[in-house]
Phi, psi and omega in degrees: 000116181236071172253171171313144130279171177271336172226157186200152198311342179279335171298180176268128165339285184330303191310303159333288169323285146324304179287305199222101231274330171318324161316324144345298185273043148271312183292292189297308181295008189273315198082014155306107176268183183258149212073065190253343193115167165278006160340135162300128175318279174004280176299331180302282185335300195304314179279002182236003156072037181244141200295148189263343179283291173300352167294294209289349168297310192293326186293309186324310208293292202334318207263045183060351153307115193307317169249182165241142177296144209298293164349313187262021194268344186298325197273356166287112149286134167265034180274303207275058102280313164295007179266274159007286198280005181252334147272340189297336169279338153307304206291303171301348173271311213258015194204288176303310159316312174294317184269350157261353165282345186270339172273342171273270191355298169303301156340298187271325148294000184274350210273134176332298239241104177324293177246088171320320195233051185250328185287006198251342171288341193269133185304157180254358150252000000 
């Protein structure tokens, strides 16, 4: 397989950014902060000590390729990836979770009827 990823180490963050604004929360779980700049992804990664393959595997995927080609697998750490999927599994825990248990909660005390689903236990003949 010999394609193109869509962002590379030679683009600009910003450019980045811009085209796809989701990429934040890629960049925070990256630890990557803000204020690069006309800075290069390259360079952004590089002063800020995040493997440069592995940011642009995730980003590709994210920003929808369906893979990364067999070509770039060399260029992956799996240290920084797995670090990558331990926040991102943080972030759903300590943050997404939470706020969907506060809408079922809310959800479920507001319904009229204390026990709803009490009438489907009864035979129906």
């Amino acid at each position: 397989m010999n394609k193109r990823l869509k962002y590379s180490g030679t683009d600009k963050m910003s450019d980045l950014i811009c085209e796809n604004y989701n990429l934040l929360l890629v960049m925070s779980r990256f630890g990557l902060s803000l204020g690069f700049g006309d800075q290069t992804v390259q360079q952004v990664c590089e002063r800020q000590g995040v493997h440069t393959g592995t940011f642009l595997a995730v980003v590709n995927f994210m920003d929808g390729e369906c893979c990364v080609s067999e070509e770039f697998h060399d260029q992956i750490s799996v240290e920084a990836l797995m670090e990558y999927l331990k926040q991102a599994h943080s972030y759903f825990l300590d943050y997404n979770l939470p706020v969907i248990r506060r809408y079922v909660r809310r959800d479920l005390t507001e319904v009229p009827d204390p026990k709803p689903f009490d009438r489907f236990r009864e035979p129906l003949f």
